[in-house]
C-alpha positions as MATLAB code, in Angstrom:
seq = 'XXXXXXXXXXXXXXXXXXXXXXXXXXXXXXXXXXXXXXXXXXXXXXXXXXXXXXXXXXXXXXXXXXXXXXXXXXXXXXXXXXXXXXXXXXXXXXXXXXXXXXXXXXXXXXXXXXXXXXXXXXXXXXXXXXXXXXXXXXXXXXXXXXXXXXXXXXXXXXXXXXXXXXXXXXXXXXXXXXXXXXXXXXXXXXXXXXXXXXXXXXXXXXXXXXXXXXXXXXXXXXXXXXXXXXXXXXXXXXXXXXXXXXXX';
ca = [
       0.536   38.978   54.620;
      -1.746   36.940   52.465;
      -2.027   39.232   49.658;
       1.739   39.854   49.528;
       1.837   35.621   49.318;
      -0.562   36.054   46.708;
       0.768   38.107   44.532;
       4.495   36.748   45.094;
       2.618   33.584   43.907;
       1.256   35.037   40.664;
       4.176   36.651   39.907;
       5.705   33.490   39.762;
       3.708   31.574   37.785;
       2.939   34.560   35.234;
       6.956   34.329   34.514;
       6.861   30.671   34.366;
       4.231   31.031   32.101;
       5.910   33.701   29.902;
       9.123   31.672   29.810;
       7.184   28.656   28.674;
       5.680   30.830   26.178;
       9.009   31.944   24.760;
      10.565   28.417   24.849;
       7.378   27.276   22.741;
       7.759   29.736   20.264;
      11.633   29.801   20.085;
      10.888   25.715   19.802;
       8.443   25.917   16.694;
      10.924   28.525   15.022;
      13.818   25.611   14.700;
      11.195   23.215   14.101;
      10.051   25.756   11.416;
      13.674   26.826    9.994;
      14.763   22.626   10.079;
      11.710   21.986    7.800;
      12.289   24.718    5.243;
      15.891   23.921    4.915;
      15.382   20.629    2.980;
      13.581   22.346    0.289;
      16.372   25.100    0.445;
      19.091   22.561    0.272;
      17.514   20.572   -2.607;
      16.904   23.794   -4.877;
      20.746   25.018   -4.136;
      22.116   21.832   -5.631;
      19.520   21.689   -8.235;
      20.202   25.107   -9.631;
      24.028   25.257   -9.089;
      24.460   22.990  -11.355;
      21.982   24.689  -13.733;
      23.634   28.133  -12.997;
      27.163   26.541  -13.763;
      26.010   25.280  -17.275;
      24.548   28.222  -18.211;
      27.435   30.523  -17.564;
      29.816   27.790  -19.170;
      27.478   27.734  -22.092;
      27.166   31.407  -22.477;
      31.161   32.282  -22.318;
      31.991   29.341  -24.379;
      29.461   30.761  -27.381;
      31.198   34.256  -26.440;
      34.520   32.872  -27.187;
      33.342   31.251  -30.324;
      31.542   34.129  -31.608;
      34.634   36.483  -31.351;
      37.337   34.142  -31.299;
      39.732   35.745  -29.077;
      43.382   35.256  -29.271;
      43.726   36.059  -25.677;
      41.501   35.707  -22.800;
      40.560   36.844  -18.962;
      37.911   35.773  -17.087;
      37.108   37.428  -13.489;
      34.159   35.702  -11.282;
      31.666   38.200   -9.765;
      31.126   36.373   -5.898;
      29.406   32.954   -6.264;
      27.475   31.915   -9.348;
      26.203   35.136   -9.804;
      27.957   36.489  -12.574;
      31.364   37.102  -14.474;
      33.454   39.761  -16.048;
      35.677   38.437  -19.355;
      38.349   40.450  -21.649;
      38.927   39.032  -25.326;
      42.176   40.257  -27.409;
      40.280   40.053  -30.570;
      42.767   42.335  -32.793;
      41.179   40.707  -35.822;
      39.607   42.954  -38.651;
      38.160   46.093  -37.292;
      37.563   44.435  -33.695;
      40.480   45.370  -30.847;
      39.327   43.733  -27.739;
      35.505   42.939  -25.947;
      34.775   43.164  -22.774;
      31.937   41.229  -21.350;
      30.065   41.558  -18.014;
      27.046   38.863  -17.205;
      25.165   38.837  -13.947;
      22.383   37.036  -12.904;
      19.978   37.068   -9.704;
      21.418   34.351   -7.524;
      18.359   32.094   -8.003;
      19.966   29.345   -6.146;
      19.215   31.056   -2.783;
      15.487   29.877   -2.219;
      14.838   32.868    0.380;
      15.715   34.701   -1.828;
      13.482   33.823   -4.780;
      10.242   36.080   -3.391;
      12.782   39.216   -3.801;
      13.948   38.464   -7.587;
       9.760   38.301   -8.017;
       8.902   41.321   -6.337;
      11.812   43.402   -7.729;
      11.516   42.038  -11.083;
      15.297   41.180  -11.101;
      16.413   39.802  -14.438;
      19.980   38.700  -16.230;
      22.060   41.224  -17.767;
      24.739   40.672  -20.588;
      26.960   43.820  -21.541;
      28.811   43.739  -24.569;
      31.472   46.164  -24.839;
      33.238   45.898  -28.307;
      36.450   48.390  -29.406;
      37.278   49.249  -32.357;
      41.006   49.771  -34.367;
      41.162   53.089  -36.430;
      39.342   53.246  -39.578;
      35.507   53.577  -38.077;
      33.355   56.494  -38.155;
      30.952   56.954  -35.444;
      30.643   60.691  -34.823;
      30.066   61.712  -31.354;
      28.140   59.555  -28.654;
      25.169   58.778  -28.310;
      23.342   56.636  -25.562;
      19.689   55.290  -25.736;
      18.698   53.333  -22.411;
      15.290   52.214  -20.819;
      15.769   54.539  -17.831;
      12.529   53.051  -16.038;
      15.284   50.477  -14.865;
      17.129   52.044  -11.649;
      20.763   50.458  -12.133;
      20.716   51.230  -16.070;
      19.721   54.868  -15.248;
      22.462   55.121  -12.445;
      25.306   54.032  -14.373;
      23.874   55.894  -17.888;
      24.479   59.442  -15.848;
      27.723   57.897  -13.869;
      28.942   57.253  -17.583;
      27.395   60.675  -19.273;
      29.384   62.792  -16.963;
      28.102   66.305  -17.938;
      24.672   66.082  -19.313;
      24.648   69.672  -20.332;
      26.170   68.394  -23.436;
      23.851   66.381  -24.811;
      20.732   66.874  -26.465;
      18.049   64.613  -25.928;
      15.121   62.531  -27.667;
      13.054   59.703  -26.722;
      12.608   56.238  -28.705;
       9.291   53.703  -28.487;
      10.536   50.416  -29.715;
       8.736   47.106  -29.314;
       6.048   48.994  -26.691;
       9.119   50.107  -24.210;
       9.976   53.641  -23.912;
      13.604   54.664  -24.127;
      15.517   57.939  -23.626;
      17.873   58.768  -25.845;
      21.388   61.125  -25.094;
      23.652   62.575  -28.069;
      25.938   64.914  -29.442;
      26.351   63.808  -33.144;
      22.918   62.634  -35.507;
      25.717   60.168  -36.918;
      26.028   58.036  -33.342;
      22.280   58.692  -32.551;
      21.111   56.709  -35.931;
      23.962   53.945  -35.382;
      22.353   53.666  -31.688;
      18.577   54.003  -33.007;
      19.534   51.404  -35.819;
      21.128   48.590  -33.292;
      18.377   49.261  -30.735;
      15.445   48.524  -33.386;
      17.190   45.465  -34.832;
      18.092   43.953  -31.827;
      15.138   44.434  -29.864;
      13.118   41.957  -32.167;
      15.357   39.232  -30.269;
      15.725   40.679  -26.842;
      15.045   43.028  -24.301;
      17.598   45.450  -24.507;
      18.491   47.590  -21.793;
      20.977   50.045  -23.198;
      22.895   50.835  -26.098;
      25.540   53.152  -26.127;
      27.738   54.494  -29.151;
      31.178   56.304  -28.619;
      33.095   57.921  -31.706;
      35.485   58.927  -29.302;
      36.783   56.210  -26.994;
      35.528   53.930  -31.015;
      33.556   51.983  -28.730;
      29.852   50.306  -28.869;
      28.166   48.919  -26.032;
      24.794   46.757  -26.160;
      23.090   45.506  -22.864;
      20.279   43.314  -23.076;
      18.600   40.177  -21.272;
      20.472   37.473  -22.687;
      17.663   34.423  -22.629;
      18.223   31.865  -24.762;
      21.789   30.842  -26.719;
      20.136   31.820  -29.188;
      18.918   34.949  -28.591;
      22.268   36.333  -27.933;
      23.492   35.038  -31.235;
      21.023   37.019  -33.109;
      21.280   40.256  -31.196;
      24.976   39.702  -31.793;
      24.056   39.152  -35.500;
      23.170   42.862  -35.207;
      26.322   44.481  -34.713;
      27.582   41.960  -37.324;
      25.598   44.018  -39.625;
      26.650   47.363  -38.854;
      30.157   47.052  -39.088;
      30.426   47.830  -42.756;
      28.752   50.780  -42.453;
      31.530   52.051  -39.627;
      34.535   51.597  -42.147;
      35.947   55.109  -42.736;
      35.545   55.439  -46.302;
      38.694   56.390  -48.500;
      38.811   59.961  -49.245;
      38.342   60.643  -53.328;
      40.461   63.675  -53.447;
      43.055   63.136  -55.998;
      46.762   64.973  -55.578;
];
Protein backbone atom coordinates (compact mmCIF):
# COMPACT_ATOMS: atom_id res chain seq x y z
CA UNK A 1 0.00 0.00 0.00
CA UNK A 2 2.93 2.25 0.60
CA UNK A 3 4.57 1.86 -2.63
CA UNK A 4 1.31 2.36 -4.56
CA UNK A 5 1.15 5.90 -2.23
CA UNK A 6 4.50 6.38 -3.38
CA UNK A 7 4.41 6.24 -6.65
CA UNK A 8 0.79 7.94 -6.91
CA UNK A 9 2.87 10.67 -5.12
CA UNK A 10 5.63 10.93 -7.73
CA UNK A 11 3.46 10.76 -10.36
CA UNK A 12 2.04 13.75 -9.18
CA UNK A 13 4.64 15.88 -8.64
CA UNK A 14 6.62 14.68 -11.91
CA UNK A 15 3.38 16.24 -13.85
CA UNK A 16 3.38 19.23 -11.74
CA UNK A 17 6.77 19.53 -12.51
CA UNK A 18 6.41 19.00 -16.30
CA UNK A 19 3.52 21.46 -16.42
CA UNK A 20 5.64 24.03 -14.66
CA UNK A 21 8.21 23.27 -17.12
CA UNK A 22 5.96 23.96 -20.08
CA UNK A 23 4.39 27.13 -18.53
CA UNK A 24 8.14 28.41 -18.08
CA UNK A 25 9.05 27.87 -21.43
CA UNK A 26 5.70 28.87 -23.11
CA UNK A 27 6.32 32.12 -20.58
CA UNK A 28 9.93 33.05 -21.93
CA UNK A 29 8.60 32.47 -25.63
CA UNK A 30 6.07 35.70 -25.25
CA UNK A 31 8.57 37.30 -23.22
CA UNK A 32 10.93 36.44 -26.16
CA UNK A 33 8.41 37.25 -29.22
CA UNK A 34 7.24 40.84 -27.09
CA UNK A 35 10.97 41.84 -27.11
CA UNK A 36 11.74 41.18 -30.75
CA UNK A 37 8.67 42.88 -31.92
CA UNK A 38 9.88 46.45 -31.12
CA UNK A 39 12.78 46.10 -33.32
CA UNK A 40 10.35 44.49 -35.95
CA UNK A 41 7.92 47.29 -35.62
CA UNK A 42 10.56 50.06 -35.84
CA UNK A 43 12.28 48.56 -39.11
CA UNK A 44 8.58 48.12 -40.83
CA UNK A 45 7.92 51.82 -40.51
CA UNK A 46 11.42 52.72 -41.24
CA UNK A 47 11.60 50.90 -44.52
CA UNK A 48 7.96 51.43 -45.73
CA UNK A 49 8.53 54.58 -46.14
CA UNK A 50 11.89 53.90 -47.85
CA UNK A 51 10.23 51.15 -50.03
CA UNK A 52 7.39 53.71 -51.00
CA UNK A 53 9.97 56.34 -52.26
CA UNK A 54 11.82 54.13 -54.10
CA UNK A 55 9.06 52.65 -56.14
CA UNK A 56 7.57 56.30 -56.58
CA UNK A 57 10.99 57.36 -57.68
CA UNK A 58 11.59 54.54 -60.01
CA UNK A 59 8.01 54.73 -61.98
CA UNK A 60 8.11 58.42 -62.00
CA UNK A 61 11.79 58.29 -63.96
CA UNK A 62 9.96 55.40 -66.07
CA UNK A 63 7.30 57.73 -67.07
CA UNK A 64 9.73 60.45 -67.84
CA UNK A 65 12.03 58.40 -69.75
CA UNK A 66 9.27 57.13 -72.18
CA UNK A 67 6.75 59.64 -71.81
CA UNK A 68 3.67 57.74 -72.15
CA UNK A 69 0.50 59.13 -73.42
CA UNK A 70 -1.43 56.62 -71.51
CA UNK A 71 -0.79 54.79 -68.41
CA UNK A 72 -1.68 51.56 -66.03
CA UNK A 73 -0.24 50.75 -63.04
CA UNK A 74 -1.12 47.26 -61.18
CA UNK A 75 0.41 46.73 -57.45
CA UNK A 76 2.02 43.28 -56.90
CA UNK A 77 0.65 42.51 -52.89
CA UNK A 78 2.20 45.03 -50.43
CA UNK A 79 5.29 47.07 -51.22
CA UNK A 80 6.76 44.42 -52.96
CA UNK A 81 6.54 45.27 -56.40
CA UNK A 82 4.42 46.65 -59.43
CA UNK A 83 3.40 45.89 -62.94
CA UNK A 84 2.89 49.29 -65.34
CA UNK A 85 1.66 49.58 -69.19
CA UNK A 86 2.79 52.86 -71.16
CA UNK A 87 0.92 53.81 -74.62
CA UNK A 88 4.04 55.23 -75.97
CA UNK A 89 2.96 55.21 -79.86
CA UNK A 90 5.69 57.78 -80.40
CA UNK A 91 8.48 57.13 -83.10
CA UNK A 92 9.27 53.51 -83.45
CA UNK A 93 8.07 52.74 -79.71
CA UNK A 94 4.21 51.16 -79.41
CA UNK A 95 3.74 50.50 -75.80
CA UNK A 96 6.27 49.22 -72.58
CA UNK A 97 5.46 47.14 -70.20
CA UNK A 98 7.24 47.22 -66.94
CA UNK A 99 7.38 44.68 -64.06
CA UNK A 100 9.57 45.66 -60.70
CA UNK A 101 9.74 43.45 -57.67
CA UNK A 102 11.65 43.64 -54.77
CA UNK A 103 12.31 41.29 -51.60
CA UNK A 104 9.92 42.63 -49.02
CA UNK A 105 12.76 43.96 -46.82
CA UNK A 106 10.37 45.55 -44.51
CA UNK A 107 9.56 42.16 -42.87
CA UNK A 108 12.56 41.88 -40.31
CA UNK A 109 12.06 37.91 -40.02
CA UNK A 110 12.37 37.86 -43.00
CA UNK A 111 15.67 39.62 -43.67
CA UNK A 112 18.00 36.25 -42.77
CA UNK A 113 16.06 34.59 -45.92
CA UNK A 114 16.74 37.53 -48.59
CA UNK A 115 20.65 36.87 -47.15
CA UNK A 116 20.76 33.32 -47.44
CA UNK A 117 18.90 33.12 -50.79
CA UNK A 118 20.65 35.97 -52.22
CA UNK A 119 17.27 37.60 -53.20
CA UNK A 120 17.77 40.79 -55.16
CA UNK A 121 15.38 43.53 -57.15
CA UNK A 122 14.35 42.85 -60.55
CA UNK A 123 13.25 45.48 -63.25
CA UNK A 124 11.85 44.02 -66.66
CA UNK A 125 11.60 46.19 -69.46
CA UNK A 126 9.46 45.04 -72.14
CA UNK A 127 9.48 47.57 -75.11
CA UNK A 128 7.24 46.96 -78.62
CA UNK A 129 7.90 48.08 -81.52
CA UNK A 130 5.54 49.67 -84.71
CA UNK A 131 6.49 48.17 -88.19
CA UNK A 132 9.56 49.31 -89.78
CA UNK A 133 12.28 47.28 -87.42
CA UNK A 134 14.35 44.46 -88.37
CA UNK A 135 15.25 42.02 -85.80
CA UNK A 136 15.39 38.61 -87.47
CA UNK A 137 14.34 35.76 -85.42
CA UNK A 138 14.72 35.55 -81.48
CA UNK A 139 17.16 35.26 -79.62
CA UNK A 140 17.43 35.03 -75.70
CA UNK A 141 20.69 35.31 -73.59
CA UNK A 142 19.96 34.83 -69.70
CA UNK A 143 22.20 34.02 -66.58
CA UNK A 144 20.50 30.65 -66.06
CA UNK A 145 22.48 30.07 -62.64
CA UNK A 146 19.40 32.18 -61.37
CA UNK A 147 16.34 29.63 -60.77
CA UNK A 148 13.28 32.06 -61.59
CA UNK A 149 15.17 33.57 -64.79
CA UNK A 150 15.82 29.95 -65.99
CA UNK A 151 12.11 28.90 -65.25
CA UNK A 152 10.43 31.52 -67.07
CA UNK A 153 13.39 31.59 -70.08
CA UNK A 154 12.06 27.78 -71.00
CA UNK A 155 8.21 28.74 -69.96
CA UNK A 156 8.81 31.58 -72.66
CA UNK A 157 11.10 29.37 -75.28
CA UNK A 158 8.36 26.90 -75.70
CA UNK A 159 10.09 24.30 -77.97
CA UNK A 160 13.76 24.38 -77.46
CA UNK A 161 14.39 22.05 -80.30
CA UNK A 162 14.42 25.14 -82.31
CA UNK A 163 17.03 26.93 -81.17
CA UNK A 164 20.58 26.67 -81.40
CA UNK A 165 22.61 27.53 -78.63
CA UNK A 166 25.93 29.43 -77.46
CA UNK A 167 27.21 30.67 -74.31
CA UNK A 168 28.38 34.42 -73.46
CA UNK A 169 31.12 35.52 -70.50
CA UNK A 170 30.44 39.14 -69.89
CA UNK A 171 31.72 41.13 -66.93
CA UNK A 172 32.97 37.53 -65.16
CA UNK A 173 29.15 36.04 -65.29
CA UNK A 174 28.40 33.26 -67.52
CA UNK A 175 25.32 33.44 -69.70
CA UNK A 176 23.53 31.01 -72.05
CA UNK A 177 22.50 32.13 -75.02
CA UNK A 178 19.13 30.70 -77.27
CA UNK A 179 18.55 31.71 -81.11
CA UNK A 180 17.25 31.14 -84.36
CA UNK A 181 18.55 34.14 -86.46
CA UNK A 182 22.63 35.52 -86.08
CA UNK A 183 20.70 38.96 -86.70
CA UNK A 184 18.69 38.80 -83.04
CA UNK A 185 21.67 36.92 -81.41
CA UNK A 186 24.19 40.06 -82.14
CA UNK A 187 21.29 42.68 -81.23
CA UNK A 188 21.01 40.50 -77.84
CA UNK A 189 24.98 40.02 -77.48
CA UNK A 190 25.32 43.87 -78.29
CA UNK A 191 22.63 45.15 -75.46
CA UNK A 192 23.92 42.54 -72.99
CA UNK A 193 27.71 43.86 -73.26
CA UNK A 194 26.70 47.53 -73.14
CA UNK A 195 24.46 47.33 -70.48
CA UNK A 196 26.19 45.15 -68.24
CA UNK A 197 28.94 47.89 -67.59
CA UNK A 198 25.97 49.60 -65.51
CA UNK A 199 24.13 46.66 -64.11
CA UNK A 200 23.65 43.23 -63.46
CA UNK A 201 21.58 42.02 -66.05
CA UNK A 202 19.63 39.05 -65.77
CA UNK A 203 18.17 38.46 -69.19
CA UNK A 204 17.84 39.87 -72.44
CA UNK A 205 15.60 38.68 -74.88
CA UNK A 206 15.10 39.78 -78.66
CA UNK A 207 11.88 38.89 -80.71
CA UNK A 208 11.66 39.74 -84.59
CA UNK A 209 8.48 38.21 -84.44
CA UNK A 210 6.15 39.46 -81.71
CA UNK A 211 9.03 43.16 -82.68
CA UNK A 212 9.64 43.00 -79.15
CA UNK A 213 12.92 43.51 -76.80
CA UNK A 214 13.06 42.67 -73.32
CA UNK A 215 16.02 43.64 -70.80
CA UNK A 216 15.96 42.44 -67.08
CA UNK A 217 18.46 43.62 -64.82
CA UNK A 218 18.99 44.74 -61.03
CA UNK A 219 17.87 48.14 -61.15
CA UNK A 220 20.21 49.87 -58.19
CA UNK A 221 20.59 53.22 -58.38
CA UNK A 222 18.29 55.98 -60.54
CA UNK A 223 20.94 56.13 -62.21
CA UNK A 224 21.87 53.00 -63.18
CA UNK A 225 18.65 52.35 -64.85
CA UNK A 226 19.03 55.49 -66.88
CA UNK A 227 22.17 54.31 -68.40
CA UNK A 228 21.19 50.73 -69.09
CA UNK A 229 18.16 52.41 -70.63
CA UNK A 230 20.66 54.64 -72.54
CA UNK A 231 21.47 51.29 -74.19
CA UNK A 232 18.51 50.50 -76.05
CA UNK A 233 18.49 54.25 -76.87
CA UNK A 234 21.39 53.36 -78.93
CA UNK A 235 20.24 50.51 -80.80
CA UNK A 236 17.23 51.75 -82.15
CA UNK A 237 18.71 53.19 -85.29
CA UNK A 238 20.18 50.25 -86.18
CA UNK A 239 16.46 48.37 -86.04
CA UNK A 240 14.94 50.85 -88.72
CA UNK A 241 14.10 48.69 -91.77
CA UNK A 242 16.11 50.27 -94.31
CA UNK A 243 14.37 51.48 -97.66
CA UNK A 244 14.76 49.04 -100.35
CA UNK A 245 17.08 50.60 -103.44
CA UNK A 246 15.38 48.75 -106.15
CA UNK A 247 14.23 51.21 -108.64
CA UNK A 248 10.83 50.42 -110.89
Amino acid sequence: MKRIIYLIVTKYICLEWSVVEASTALYLTIIFLVIASFPAVIWFFRFRKTMIKRQSQLARYLEDEFRPRDKTYWLLGYLVGFRARYLVQRGLIDNVHVLYITPPYHVFFYLPIIALFKKRERLDVIIRFREGVRMGGIAHIADTSIRTIKAVLHRDMGDRTKYREAEEVVVGRRYKAYYTSPRALEIARRILREASLHARIYRVTVDGTSRTIMISFEPGKTEEVRKVLKVLWGILPDLREKPSNNQG
